[in-house]
N, C-alpha and C positions, 0 to 999 in steps of 0.2 A: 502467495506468501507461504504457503504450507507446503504447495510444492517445490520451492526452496529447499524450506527445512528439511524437507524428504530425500530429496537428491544428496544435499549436504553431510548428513547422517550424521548430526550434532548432537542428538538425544535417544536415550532409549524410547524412550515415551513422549508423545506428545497428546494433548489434552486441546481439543478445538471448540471453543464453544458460540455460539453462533445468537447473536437476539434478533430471530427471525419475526418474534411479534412485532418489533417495532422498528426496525430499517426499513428505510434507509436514515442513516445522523446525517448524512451532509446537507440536506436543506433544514436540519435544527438548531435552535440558536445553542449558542456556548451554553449557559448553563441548564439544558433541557439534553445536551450532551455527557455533560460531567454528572449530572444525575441518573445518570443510563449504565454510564459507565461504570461508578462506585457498585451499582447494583449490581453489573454483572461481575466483579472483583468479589462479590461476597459467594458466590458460586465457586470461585478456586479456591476460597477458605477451605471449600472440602477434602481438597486433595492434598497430597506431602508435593508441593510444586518447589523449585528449584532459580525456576525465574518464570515472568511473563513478559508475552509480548501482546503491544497494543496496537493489532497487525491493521486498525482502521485507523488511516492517516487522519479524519476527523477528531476523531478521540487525541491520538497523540498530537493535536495543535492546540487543543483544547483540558483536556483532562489529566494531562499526564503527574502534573504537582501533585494534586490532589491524589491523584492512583498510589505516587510510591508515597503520600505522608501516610494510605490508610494500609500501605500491605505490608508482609513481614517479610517479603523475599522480593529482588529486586526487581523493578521493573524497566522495559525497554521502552520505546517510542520508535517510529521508522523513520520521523523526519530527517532530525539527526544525520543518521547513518547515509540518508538519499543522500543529503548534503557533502557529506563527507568520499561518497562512490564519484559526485562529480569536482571534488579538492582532488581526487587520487590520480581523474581522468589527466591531467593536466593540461586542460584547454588554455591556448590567447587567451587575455582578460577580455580583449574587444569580441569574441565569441558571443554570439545569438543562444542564447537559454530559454526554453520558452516551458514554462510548467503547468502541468494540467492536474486537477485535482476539484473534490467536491467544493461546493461553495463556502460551506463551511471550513473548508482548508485555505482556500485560497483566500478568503474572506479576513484569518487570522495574519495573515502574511507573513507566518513562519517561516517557510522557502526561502519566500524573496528577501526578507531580511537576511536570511542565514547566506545565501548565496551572493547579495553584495557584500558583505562583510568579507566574501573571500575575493572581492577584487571586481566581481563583475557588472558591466552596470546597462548592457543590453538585456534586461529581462522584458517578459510579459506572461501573464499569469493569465488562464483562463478555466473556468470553470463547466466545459461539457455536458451538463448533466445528460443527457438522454446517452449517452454511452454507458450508465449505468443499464436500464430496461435493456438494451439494443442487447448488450453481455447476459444478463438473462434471459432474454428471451432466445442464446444462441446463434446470434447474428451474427459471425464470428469474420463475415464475407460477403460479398454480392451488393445488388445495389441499392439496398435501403440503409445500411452499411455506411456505403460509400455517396448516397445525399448527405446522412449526417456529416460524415467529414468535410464536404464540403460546406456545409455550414457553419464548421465552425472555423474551419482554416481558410479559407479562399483567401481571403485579405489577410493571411500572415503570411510575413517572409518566411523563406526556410531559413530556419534554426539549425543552429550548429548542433546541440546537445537537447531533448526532451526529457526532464522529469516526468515520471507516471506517479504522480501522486496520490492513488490511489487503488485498491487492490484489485480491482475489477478491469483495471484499463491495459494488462500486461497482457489479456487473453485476447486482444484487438494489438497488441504490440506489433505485428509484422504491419497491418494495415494502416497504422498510423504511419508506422517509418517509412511504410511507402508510398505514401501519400506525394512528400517531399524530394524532390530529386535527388536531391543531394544524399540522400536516406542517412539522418542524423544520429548519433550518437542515443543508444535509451540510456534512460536507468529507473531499476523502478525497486518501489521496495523490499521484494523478497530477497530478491539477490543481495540487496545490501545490505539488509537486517543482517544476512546469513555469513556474507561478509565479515560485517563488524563485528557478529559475535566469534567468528573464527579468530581474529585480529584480539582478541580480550581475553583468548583462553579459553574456548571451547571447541577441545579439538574433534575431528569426527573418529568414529567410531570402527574400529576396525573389522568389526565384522557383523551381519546382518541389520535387518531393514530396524527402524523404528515402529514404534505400535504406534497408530493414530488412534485414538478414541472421540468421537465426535458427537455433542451435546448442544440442543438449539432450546431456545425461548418457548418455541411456537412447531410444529409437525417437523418432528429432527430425523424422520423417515424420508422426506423429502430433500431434507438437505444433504444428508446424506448421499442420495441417488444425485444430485446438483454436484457432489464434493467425487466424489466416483467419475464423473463427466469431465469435469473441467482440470482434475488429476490427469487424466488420459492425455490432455492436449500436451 
């Protein structure tokens, strides 16, 4: 998501704040969600902020009403936007869509609602979890990797189009696609958030980088050295 917005060059500043004490939300129910979230919204009361994003696709399946009744500038969601990168793509209706995202995501069935509404009616949602751990613990390749995948795709068709409904699963993007023969169509949410904020009026910046400032719950020295690494990729 962040490296998105960095490539993009949409803002001067960007402000990343991280609730390293208590992730992972996607196996939390909704409202043990929306309470995590309001929390960490009172943390960007501090700053003169311009908009936020709520770059954890759990939060935005879950919490996002609530986020823009309690803030004073606006807020985004990445579902949305996912939905909208695969309106743009302009797939056949009869197109294989297959989305992956935490349980708590796919659980809400935001996607899948959003994406048959635009016509389509091949979906299947699944919920991966262990490619959360697998992504931090850097497994980005090889073959503990590549059991996981087979665990969790062996019995799916190839898909025409994958949603990556979640922000951790774009750093595993090449190995999923290749998984599939056909190596299917991604989309995942940074690009699109960065997308749709281009599309609304937030042009990029004509000259140098953005500042990142990055803020955690829990040891923001570690996330940091984590946000340093996986920027690289």
């Amino acid at each position: 998501m962040v490296k998105s917005l960095l490539e993009h060059h949409l803002f001067d500043e960007i402000i990343y704040y991280g609730d390293t004490a208590r992730v992972p939300y996607g196996p939390k129910d909704p409202a043990t969600i929306t309470r995590y979230a309001l929390e960490a919204l009172e943390f960007f009361k501090n700053f003169e902020i311009d908009l936020m994003i709520t770059a954890c696709n759990s939060v935005s399946a879950h919490a996002l009403p609530e986020l823009r009744a309690n803030a004073d500038f606006d807020v985004y969601g990445v579902i949305e936007p996912g939905i909208l990168a695969l309106k743009n793509a302009n797939l056949p209706s009869a197109s294989r869509i297959l989305v992956l995202g935490t349980k708590a995501t796919i659980g809400s069935g935001r996607y899948q609602n959003g994406i048959r509404e635009l016509g389509f009616e091949n979906i299947e949602a699944i919920a991966p979890s262990l490619f959360v751990p697998i992504v931090e613990e850097g497994l980005f390749e090889g073959p503990v990797l590549q059991s996981v995948l087979d665990h969790y795709f062996k019995e799916v068709r190839p898909p025409d189009a994958i949603i990556l409904g979640c922000t951790h699963f774009p750093l595993i993007a090449d190995a999923i696609r290749n998984y599939f023969p056909n190596r299917p169509l991604l989309i995942h949410s940074g690009e699109a958030i960065a997308e749709h904020l281009e599309n609304n009026g937030c042009k990029p910046r004509e000259q140098g980088k953005s500042d990142l400032k990055i803020f955690a719950s829990e040891n923001p020295d570690g996330l940091k050295r984590i946000a340093e690494k996986w920027l690289s990729r």
